[in-house]
C-alpha positions as CSV (number, residue, x, y, z in Angstrom):
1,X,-1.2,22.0,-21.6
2,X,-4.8,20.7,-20.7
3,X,-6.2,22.4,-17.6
4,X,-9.9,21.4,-16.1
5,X,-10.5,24.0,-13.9
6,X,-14.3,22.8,-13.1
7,X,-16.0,19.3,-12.2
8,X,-18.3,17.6,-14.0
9,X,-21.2,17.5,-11.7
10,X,-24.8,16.3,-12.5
11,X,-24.3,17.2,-16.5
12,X,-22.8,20.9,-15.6
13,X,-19.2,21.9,-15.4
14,X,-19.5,23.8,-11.5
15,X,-16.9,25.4,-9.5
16,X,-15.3,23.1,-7.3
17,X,-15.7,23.7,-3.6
18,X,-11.9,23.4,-3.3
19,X,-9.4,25.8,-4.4
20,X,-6.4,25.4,-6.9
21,X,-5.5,22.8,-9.2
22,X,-4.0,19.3,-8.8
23,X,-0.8,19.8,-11.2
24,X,-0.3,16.4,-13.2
25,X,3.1,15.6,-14.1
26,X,4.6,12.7,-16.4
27,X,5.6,9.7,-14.4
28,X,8.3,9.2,-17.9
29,X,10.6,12.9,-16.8
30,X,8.3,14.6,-14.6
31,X,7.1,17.3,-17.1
32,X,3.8,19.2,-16.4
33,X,0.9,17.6,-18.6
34,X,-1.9,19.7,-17.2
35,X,-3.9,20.9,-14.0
36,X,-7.2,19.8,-12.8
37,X,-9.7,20.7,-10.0
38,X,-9.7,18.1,-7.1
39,X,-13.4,17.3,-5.8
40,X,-14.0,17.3,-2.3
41,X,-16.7,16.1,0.0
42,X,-19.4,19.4,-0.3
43,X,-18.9,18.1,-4.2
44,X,-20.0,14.7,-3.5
45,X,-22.9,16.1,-1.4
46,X,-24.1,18.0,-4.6
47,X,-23.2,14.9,-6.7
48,X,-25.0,12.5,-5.0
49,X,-28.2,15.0,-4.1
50,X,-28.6,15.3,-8.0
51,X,-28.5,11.9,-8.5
52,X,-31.1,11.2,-6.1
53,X,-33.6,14.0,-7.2
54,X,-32.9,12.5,-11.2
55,X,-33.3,9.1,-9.8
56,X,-36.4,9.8,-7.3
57,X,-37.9,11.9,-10.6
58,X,-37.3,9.7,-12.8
59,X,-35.7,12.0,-15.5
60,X,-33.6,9.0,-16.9
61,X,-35.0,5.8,-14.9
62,X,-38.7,6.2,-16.6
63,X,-36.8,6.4,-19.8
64,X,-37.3,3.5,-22.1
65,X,-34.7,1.2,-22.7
66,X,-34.5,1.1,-26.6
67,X,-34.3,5.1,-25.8
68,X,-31.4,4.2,-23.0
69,X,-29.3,2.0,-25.3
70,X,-29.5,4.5,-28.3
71,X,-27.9,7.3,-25.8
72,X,-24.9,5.0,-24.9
73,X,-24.5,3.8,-28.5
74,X,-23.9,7.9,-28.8
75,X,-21.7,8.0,-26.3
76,X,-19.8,4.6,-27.5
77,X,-19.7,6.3,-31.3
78,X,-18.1,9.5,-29.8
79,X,-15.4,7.3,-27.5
80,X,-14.3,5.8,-31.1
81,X,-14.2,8.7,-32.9
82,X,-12.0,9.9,-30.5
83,X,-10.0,7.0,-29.6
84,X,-6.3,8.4,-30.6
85,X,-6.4,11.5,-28.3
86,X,-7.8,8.9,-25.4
87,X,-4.9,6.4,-26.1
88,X,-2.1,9.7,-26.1
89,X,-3.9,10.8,-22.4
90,X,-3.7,7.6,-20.9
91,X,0.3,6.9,-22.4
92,X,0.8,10.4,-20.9
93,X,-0.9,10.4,-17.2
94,X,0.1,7.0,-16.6
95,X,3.4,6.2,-18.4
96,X,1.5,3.0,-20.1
97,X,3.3,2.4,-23.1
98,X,1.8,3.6,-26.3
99,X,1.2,0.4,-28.1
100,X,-0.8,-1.0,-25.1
101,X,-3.3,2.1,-24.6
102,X,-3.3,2.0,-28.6
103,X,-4.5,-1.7,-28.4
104,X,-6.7,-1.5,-25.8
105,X,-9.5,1.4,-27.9
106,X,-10.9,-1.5,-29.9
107,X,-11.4,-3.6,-26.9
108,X,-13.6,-0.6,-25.3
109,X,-15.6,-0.9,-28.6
110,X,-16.3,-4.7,-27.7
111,X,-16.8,-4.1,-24.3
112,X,-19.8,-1.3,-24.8
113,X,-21.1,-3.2,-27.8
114,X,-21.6,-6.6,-25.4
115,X,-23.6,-4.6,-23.1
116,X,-25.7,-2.6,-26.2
117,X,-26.5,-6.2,-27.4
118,X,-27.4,-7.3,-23.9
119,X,-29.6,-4.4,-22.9
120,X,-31.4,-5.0,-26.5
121,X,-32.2,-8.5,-25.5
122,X,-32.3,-8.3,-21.8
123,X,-35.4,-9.5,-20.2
124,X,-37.0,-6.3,-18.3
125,X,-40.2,-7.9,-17.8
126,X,-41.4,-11.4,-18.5
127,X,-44.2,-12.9,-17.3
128,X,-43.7,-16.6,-15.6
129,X,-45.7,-19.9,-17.1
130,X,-46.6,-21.4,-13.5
131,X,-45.8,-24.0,-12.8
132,X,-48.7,-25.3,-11.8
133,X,-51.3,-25.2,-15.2
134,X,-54.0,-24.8,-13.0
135,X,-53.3,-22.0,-10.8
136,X,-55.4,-19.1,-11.0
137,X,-52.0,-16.8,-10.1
138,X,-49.3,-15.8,-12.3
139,X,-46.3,-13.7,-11.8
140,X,-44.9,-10.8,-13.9
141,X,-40.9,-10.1,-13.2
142,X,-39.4,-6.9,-13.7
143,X,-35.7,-6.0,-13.7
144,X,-35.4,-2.2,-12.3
145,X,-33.0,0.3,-11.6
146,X,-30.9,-0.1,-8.4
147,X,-30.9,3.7,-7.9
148,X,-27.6,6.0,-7.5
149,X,-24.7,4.1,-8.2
150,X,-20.8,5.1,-7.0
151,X,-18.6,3.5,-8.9
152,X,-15.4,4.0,-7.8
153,X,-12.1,3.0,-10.3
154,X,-8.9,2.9,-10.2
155,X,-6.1,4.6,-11.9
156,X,-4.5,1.4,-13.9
157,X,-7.0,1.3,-17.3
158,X,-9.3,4.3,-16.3
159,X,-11.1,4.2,-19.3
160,X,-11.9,0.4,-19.3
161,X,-12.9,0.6,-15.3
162,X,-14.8,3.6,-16.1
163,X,-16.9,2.0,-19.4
164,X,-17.2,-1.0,-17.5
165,X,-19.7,0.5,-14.5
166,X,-20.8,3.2,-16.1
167,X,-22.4,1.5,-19.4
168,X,-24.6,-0.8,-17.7
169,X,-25.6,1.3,-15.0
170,X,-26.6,3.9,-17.6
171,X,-28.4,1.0,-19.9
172,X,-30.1,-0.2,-16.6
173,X,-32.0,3.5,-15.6
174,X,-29.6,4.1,-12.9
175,X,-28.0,7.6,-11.9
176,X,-24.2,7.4,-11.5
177,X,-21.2,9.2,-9.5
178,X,-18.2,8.1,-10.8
179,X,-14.9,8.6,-8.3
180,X,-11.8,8.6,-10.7
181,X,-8.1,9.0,-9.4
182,X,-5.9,12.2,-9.3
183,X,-3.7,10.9,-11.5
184,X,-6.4,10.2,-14.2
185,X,-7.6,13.7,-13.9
186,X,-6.9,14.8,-18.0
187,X,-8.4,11.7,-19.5
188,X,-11.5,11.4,-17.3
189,X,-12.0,15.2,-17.4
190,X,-12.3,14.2,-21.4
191,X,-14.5,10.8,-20.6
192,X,-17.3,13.5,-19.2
193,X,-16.6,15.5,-22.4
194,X,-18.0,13.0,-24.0
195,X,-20.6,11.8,-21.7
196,X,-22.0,15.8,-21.6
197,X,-21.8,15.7,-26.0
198,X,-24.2,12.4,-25.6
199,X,-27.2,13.6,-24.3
200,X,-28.0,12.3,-21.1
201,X,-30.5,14.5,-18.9
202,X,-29.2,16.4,-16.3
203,X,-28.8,15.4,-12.9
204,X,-27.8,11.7,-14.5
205,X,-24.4,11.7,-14.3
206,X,-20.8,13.2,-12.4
207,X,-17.7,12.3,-13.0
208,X,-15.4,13.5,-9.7
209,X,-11.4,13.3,-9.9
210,X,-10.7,12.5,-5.6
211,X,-8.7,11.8,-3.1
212,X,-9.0,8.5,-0.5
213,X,-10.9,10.1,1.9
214,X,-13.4,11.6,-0.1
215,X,-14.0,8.2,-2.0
216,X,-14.6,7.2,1.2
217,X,-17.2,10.2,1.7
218,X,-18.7,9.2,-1.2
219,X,-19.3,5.4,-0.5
220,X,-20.8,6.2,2.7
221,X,-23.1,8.5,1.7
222,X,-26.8,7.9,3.1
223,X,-27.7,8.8,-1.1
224,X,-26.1,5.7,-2.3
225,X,-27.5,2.7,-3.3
226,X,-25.0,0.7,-4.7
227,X,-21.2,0.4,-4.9
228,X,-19.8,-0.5,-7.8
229,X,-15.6,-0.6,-7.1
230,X,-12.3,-1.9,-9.1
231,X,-9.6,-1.6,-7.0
232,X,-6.8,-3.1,-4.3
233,X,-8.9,-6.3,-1.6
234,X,-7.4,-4.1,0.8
235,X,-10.0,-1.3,-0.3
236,X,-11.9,-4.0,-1.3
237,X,-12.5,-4.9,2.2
238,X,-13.1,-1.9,3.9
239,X,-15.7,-0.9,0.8
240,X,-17.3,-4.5,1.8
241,X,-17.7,-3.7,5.3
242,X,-18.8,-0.3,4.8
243,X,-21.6,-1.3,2.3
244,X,-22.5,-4.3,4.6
245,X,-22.6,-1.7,7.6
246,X,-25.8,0.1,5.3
247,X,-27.0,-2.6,3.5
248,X,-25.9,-1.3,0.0
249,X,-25.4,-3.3,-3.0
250,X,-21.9,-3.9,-3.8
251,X,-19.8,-5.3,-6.4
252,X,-15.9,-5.4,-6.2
253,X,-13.4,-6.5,-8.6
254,X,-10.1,-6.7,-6.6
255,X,-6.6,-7.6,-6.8
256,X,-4.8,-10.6,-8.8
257,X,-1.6,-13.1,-8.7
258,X,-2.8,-15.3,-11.9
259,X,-1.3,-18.2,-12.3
260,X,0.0,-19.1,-16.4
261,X,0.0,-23.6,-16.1
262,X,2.3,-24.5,-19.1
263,X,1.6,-28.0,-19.4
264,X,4.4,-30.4,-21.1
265,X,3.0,-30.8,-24.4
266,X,3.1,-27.2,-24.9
267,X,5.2,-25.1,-27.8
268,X,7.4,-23.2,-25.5
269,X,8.2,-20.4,-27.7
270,X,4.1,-19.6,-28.5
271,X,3.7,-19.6,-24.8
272,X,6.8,-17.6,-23.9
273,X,5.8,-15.1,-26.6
274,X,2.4,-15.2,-25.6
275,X,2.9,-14.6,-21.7
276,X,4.7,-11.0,-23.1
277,X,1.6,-10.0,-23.4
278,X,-0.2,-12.2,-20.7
279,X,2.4,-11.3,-18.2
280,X,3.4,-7.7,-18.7
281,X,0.8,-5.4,-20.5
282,X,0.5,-2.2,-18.7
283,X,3.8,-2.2,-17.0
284,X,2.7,-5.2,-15.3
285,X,0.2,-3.1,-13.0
286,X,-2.7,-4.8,-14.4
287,X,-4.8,-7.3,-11.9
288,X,-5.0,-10.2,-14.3
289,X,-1.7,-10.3,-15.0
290,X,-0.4,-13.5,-15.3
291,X,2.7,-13.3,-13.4
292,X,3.1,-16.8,-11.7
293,X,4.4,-19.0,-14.2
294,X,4.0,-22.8,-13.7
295,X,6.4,-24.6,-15.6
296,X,7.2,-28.6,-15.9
297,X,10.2,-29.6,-14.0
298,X,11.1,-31.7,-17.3
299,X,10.9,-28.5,-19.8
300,X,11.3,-25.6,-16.5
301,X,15.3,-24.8,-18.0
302,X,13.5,-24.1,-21.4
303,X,10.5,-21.8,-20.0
304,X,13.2,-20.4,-17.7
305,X,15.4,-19.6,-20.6
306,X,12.9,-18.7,-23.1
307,X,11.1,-15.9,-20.9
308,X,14.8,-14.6,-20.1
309,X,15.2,-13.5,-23.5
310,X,11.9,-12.4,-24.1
311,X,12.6,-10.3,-21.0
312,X,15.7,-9.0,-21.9
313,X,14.4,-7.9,-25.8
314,X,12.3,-5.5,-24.5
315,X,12.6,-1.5,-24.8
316,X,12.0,-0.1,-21.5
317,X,11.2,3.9,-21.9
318,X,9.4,6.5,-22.8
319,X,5.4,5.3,-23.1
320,X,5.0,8.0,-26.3
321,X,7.8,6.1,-28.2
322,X,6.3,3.8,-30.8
323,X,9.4,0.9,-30.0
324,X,8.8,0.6,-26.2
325,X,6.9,-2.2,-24.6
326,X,7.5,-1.0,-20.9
327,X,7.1,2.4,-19.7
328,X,7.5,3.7,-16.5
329,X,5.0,3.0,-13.0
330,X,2.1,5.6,-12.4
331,X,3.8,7.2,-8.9
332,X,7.2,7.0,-7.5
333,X,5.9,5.2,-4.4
334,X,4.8,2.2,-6.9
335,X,8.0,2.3,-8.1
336,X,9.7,1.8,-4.6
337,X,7.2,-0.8,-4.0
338,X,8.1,-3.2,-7.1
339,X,12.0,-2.3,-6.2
340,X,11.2,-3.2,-2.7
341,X,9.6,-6.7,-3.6
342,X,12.6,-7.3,-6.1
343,X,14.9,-6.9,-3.4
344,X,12.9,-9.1,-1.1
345,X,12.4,-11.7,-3.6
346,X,17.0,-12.1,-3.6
347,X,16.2,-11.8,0.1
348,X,13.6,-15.0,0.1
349,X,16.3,-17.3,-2.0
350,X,14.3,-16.9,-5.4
351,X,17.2,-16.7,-8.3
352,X,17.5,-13.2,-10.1
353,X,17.6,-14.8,-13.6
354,X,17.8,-11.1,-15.2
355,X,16.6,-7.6,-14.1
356,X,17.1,-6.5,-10.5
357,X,15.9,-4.0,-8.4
358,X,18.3,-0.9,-9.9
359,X,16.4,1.6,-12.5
360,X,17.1,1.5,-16.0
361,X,20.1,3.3,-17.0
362,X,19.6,6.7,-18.8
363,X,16.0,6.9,-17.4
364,X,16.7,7.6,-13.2
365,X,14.3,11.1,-14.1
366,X,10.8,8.7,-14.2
367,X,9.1,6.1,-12.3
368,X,11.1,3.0,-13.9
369,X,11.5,-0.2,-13.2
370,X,13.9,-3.1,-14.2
371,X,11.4,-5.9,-15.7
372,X,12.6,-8.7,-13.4
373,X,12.5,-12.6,-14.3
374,X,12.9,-15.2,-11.0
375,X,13.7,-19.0,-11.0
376,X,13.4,-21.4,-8.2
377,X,10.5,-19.9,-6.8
378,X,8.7,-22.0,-3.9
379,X,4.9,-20.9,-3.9
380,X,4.9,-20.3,-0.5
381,X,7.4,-16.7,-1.2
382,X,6.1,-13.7,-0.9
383,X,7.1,-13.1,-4.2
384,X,4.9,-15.9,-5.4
385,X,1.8,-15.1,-2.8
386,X,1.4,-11.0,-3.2
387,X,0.3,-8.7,-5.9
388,X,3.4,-6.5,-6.7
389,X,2.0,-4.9,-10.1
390,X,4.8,-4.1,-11.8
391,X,6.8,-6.1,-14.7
392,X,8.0,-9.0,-12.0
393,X,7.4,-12.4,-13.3
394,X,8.2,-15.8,-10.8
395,X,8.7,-19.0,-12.5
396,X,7.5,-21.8,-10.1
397,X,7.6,-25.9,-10.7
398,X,6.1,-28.5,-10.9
399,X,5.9,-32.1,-10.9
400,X,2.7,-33.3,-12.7
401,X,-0.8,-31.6,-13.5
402,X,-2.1,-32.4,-10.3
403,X,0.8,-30.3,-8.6
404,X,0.4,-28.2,-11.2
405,X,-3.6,-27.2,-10.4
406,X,-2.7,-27.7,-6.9
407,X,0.1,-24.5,-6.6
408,X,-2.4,-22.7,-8.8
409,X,-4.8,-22.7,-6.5
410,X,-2.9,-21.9,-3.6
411,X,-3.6,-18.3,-3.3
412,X,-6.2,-16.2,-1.7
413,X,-6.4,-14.9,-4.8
414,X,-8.6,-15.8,-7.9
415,X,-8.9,-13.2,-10.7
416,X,-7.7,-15.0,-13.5
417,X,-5.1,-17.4,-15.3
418,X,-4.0,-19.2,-18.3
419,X,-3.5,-22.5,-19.5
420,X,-0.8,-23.6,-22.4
421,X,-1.2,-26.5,-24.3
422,X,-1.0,-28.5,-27.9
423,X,-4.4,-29.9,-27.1
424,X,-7.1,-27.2,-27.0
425,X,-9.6,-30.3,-24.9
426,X,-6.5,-30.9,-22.6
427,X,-6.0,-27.2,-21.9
428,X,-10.1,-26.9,-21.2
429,X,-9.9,-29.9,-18.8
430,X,-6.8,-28.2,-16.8
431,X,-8.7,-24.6,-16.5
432,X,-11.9,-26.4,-15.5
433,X,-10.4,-27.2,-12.1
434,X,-8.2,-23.8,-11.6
435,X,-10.9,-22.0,-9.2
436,X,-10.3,-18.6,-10.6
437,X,-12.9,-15.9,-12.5
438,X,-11.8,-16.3,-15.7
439,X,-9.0,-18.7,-17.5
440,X,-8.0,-17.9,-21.0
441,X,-6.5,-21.1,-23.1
442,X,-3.5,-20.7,-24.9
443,X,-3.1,-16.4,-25.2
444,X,-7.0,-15.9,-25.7
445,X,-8.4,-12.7,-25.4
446,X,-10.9,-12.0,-22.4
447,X,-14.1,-12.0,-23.7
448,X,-16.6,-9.4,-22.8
449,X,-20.2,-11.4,-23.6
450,X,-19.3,-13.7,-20.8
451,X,-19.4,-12.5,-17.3
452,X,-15.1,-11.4,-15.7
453,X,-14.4,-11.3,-11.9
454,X,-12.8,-13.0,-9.1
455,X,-12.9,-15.8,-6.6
456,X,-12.1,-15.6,-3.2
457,X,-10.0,-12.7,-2.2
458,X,-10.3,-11.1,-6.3
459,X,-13.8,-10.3,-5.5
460,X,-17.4,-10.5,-5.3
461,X,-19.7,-9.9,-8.2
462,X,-19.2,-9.7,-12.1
463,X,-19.1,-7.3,-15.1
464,X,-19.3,-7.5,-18.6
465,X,-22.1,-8.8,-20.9
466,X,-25.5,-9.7,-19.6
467,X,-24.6,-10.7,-16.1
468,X,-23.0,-7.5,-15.5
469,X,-26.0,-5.2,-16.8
470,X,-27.8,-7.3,-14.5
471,X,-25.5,-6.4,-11.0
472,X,-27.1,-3.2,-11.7
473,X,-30.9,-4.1,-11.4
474,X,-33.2,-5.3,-8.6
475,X,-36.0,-8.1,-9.1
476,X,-39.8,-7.2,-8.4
477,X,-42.2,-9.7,-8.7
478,X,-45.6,-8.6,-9.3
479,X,-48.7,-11.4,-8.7
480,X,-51.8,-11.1,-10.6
């Protein structure tokens, strides 16, 4: 059993200024995994203090960033050697099935080496041609640190949230306090492991397993200048109005209902086998899940048909079994919720094609859900219209392309989405007009050189690549 009974605070392990231990149990049969100290808000004062005096002091700021990005390579080199034990954590605390924390290690390795190559090339001072050949005056631009960064994550990929802020705001000269979930307590008390093993001053960094209302501590805290969040847009919005309150820097990636547009010419069985993975990795509680699927009216039986038994072949179970594609939900209040929003989807006059809202049999001791496949869903259902993050997939249709873009955009929602089609140029035409973050073609990957966020109510800002290392900067122009 793993126990952290310390926090990671500005590079030390210190007593926490709570007492006893958060037990973590296994959302698959309730068995104790470990115990871990909770932080509270005296720890975020003491956090957030030491990021400002390593900030203000320029311990890790002054540093130069050839210097930065060898640090973080460190760091990255460490997270691969130990990518196993971080796929077994995750599988464990959050009942994510094991092939899908397995599969997800290499992607953390593109993710950090996107923003190595970034920082490497990133413009931190260039000096402007004027525009004008004959001005006396020319102007030198520098990208800086923003200065202590909260980034706050939730408890869905942990690691990837975590990597995702983190990275660049290291690589950038920042100080960072990052807020992790309860539940995530083992595998992030094992992220600052490896963050203390890399050799980042003191001061620079704390990593604080927390509660809602010390998040909420944390993000108001005079000390902060920046909030970096991944998270619900109901959070979302109260993060927003908090930071816009005190004039911090915010970015926020928040909540999803992606639409998959399979257009006619499509093969149906690529795209149904494809949307397995588009539709329901993590259990489904993932924000870019694709879980509306548009569907022809002239193939929709076909689709229909083909995700059924796609649906149905899949072993629902324990996450450290090697066979299962579903495991159970994080808590057993998400797994009332997607039970709730099954029921209510029989209730709104969708067809229950296969699933339901009863638990697996044989597995009533975890947080299961039924993976769930609906038919004759208008757009306009709730079912259709709100994020239920779980392994519930609608299947919606539609009459041409036009209808098609048209019910793909009709959400307050705009994360991301996918587009099926024989015709790669067809496909690219169709995603050009879904206004949504990202849009991968035919089962693509999500890249992380290019910049990944939301429209609308997914968010405001980006990560990844470039564009994210540069959310964590701040221009100064200097005229000479």
């Amino acid at each position: 059993m793993l126990t952290y009974d310390r926090l990671y605070i500005a590079g030390a392990w210190t007593e926490p200024s709570r007492a006893g231990l958060l037990d973590i149990r296994s959302p698959h049969d309730g068995r104790l995994l470990g115990r871990a100290a909770q932080a509270g808000p005296a720890d975020v004062d003491r956090a957030v203090a030491a990021a400002r005096a390593s900030f203000d002091e320029g311990v890790w700021r002054e540093t130069p960033p050839p210097a930065r990005v060898t640090v973080l390579r460190r760091f990255n080199a460490l997270r691969e050697e130990n990518a196993d034990r971080i796929a077994e954590l995750i599988a464990a605390e959050n009942g994510s099935a094991g092939w899908f924390t397995r599969a997800g290690q290499p992607g953390l390795t593109r993710q950090a080496n996107a923003y190595l190559k970034a920082a490497e090339e990133f413009g931190w001072e260039e000096t402007l041609v004027p525009s004008d050949p004959a001005s006396p005056v020319r102007s030198v631009v520098r990208r800086e640190a923003v200065g202590v960064v909260a980034a706050v994550i939730p408890w869905n990929s942990p690691f990837s949230s975590a990597t995702s802020k983190l990275i660049p705001a290291l690589l950038a000269g920042n100080s960072v306090v990052l807020k992790v979930c309860p539940e995530n307590s083992l595998s992030m008390g094992f992220l600052a492991e490896l963050l203390d093993r890399a050799g980042l001053p003191g001061g620079v960094v704390s990593v604080l397993p927390a509660d809602r209302e010390t998040s909420e501590h944390l993000v108001s805290h005079p000390g902060v200048d920046k909030i970096a969040f991944t998270g619900s847009t109901r959070a979302g919005r109260r993060i927003a109005a908090i930071a816009g309150e005190q004039l911090k820097r915010v970015s926020l990636e928040l909540g999803g209902k992606s639409a998959a547009v399979i257009l006619p010419d499509a093969d149906i069985a690529t795209a149904v086998h494809g949307l397995k993975f588009s539709s329901l990795l993590n259990n489904g509680e993932s924000c870019i899940a694709q879980t509306r699927i548009l569907a022809p009216r002239e193939r929709y039986d076909e689709v229909v048909a083909g995700l059924k038994d796609v649906i149905e072949s899949l072993k629902v179970g324990d996450p450290g079994d090697p066979d299962t594609f579903v495991g159970p939900m994080i808590r057993r209040d998400q797994q009332e919720q997607v039970r709730r929003y099954i029921a209510l989807g029989v209730e709104e006059g969708a067809r229950l094609v296969t699933g339901g809202p009863q638990v697996p049999e044989g597995l009533e001791r975890g947080n299961y859900v039924t993976p769930t496949l609906f038919a004759d869903v208008d757009n306009s259902m709730r079912i259709a219209q709100e994020e239920i993050f779980g392994p519930v997939l609608v299947v919606i249709p539609y009459d041409d392309e036009d209808d098609a873009v048209r019910i793909a955009n009709d959400s307050e929602y705009g994360l991301s989405g996918g587009v099926w089609s024989a015709s790669e140029e067809h496909a690219l035409a169709v995603a050009r007009r879904i206004r949504t973050g990202t849009v991968t073609v035919n089962g693509a990957s999500v890249g992380f050189d290019g910049p990944f966020g939301g429209f609308k109510a997914s968010g405001i800002g980006r990560e990844y690549g470039a564009v994210g290392l540069g959310t964590y900067t701040e221009y100064k122009t200097i005229t000479v």
